[in-house]
N, C-alpha and C positions, 0 to 999 in steps of 0.2 A: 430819731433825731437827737443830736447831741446836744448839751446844756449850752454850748456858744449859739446854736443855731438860733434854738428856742430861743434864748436871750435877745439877740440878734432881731427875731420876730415882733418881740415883745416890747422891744424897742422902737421897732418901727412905729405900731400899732400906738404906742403911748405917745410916740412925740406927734404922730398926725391929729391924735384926740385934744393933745396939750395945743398944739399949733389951730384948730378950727375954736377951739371952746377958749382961746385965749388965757389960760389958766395953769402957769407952768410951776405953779407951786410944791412945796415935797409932800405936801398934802395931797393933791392932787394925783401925782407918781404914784402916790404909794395905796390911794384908792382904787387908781386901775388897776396896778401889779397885785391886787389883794382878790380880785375880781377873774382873774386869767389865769388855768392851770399850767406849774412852771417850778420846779423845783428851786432850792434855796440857790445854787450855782446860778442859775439857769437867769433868776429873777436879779441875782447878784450884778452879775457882766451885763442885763438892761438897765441896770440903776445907773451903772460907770458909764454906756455909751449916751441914756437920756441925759446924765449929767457934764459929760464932756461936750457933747454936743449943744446942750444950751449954755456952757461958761461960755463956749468958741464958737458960734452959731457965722457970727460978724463976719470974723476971721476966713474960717469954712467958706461962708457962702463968694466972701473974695474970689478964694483960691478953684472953686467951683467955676465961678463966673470966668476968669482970666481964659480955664479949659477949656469951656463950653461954647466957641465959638461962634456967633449970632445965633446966639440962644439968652437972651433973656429969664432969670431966675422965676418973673412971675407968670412968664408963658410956659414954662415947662408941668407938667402932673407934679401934682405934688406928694402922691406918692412917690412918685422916681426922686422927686426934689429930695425929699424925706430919707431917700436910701443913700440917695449920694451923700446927701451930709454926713449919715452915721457912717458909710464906706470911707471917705476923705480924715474923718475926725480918727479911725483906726491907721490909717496909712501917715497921715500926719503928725498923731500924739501917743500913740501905741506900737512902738519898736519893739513889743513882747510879742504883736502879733506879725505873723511873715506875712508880707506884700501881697502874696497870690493868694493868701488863706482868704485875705480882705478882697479882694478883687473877685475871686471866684464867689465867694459867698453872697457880695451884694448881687452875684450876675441871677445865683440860684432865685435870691429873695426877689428881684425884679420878676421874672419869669413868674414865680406865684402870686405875686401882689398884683404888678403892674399891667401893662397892656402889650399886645402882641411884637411891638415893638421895645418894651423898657429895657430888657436884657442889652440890648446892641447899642442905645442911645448911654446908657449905663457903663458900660464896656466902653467905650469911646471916650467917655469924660472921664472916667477915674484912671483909664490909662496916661492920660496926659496929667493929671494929678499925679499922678505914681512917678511919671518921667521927671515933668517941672519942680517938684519937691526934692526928688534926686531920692523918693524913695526905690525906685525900682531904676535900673540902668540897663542898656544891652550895649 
């Protein structure tokens, strides 16, 4: 597994723990990240997406919502909720990383996190993300 992936993971995992225990302090980041094996890269790009993703959470969950057509933010898993933000927050505020790197990875991380369906439900919103931002075009 590559350091983006791991990161990616780490990411996940920390902003779900941050999001139920309501406690999104650098304190707190850097308790879980100290806690989970994950090289300095690795732990690195989970700081940038935990922390992009909570300056931009608001924002995000907008541009989420608009996608997600009659789907409601707080009926959705909130793991899938969780992957979308950090998949959106890369296709939105990280033009280092290419559109399909972001898209395909959240699809990967669904499929291990989420539920038999998160891949496809996943795949659906960040595409229209991807289109409505004018990250991705055809």
């Amino acid at each position: 597994m590559g350091p983006r992936r791991k990161g990616r993971e780490l990411a996940l995992q920390a902003l779900y723990q941050l999001a139920m225990t309501g406690d999104s302090s650098p304190r707190a980041v850097e308790l879980f990240l100290s806690h989970f094996e994950g090289g300095p890269e690795a732990k690195d790009f989970a700081r940038r997406l935990i922390a992009g993703v909570g300056a931009r959470q608001a924002e995000i969950d907008q541009v989420i919502e608009r996608a997600a057509e009659h789907w409601k933010l707080s009926r959705m898993a909130k793991v899938d909720l969780t992957i979308l933000r950090m998949a959106a927050y890369e296709l939105l505020f990280c033009p280092d990383i290419p559109v399909n790197v972001s898209l395909d990875e959240a699809i990967e991380i669904g499929k291990r996190y989420g539920s038999g369906d998160s891949a496809t439900f996943i795949n659906g919103i960040l595409d229209q993300v991807a289109h409505s931002s004018g990250a991705k075009s055809e």
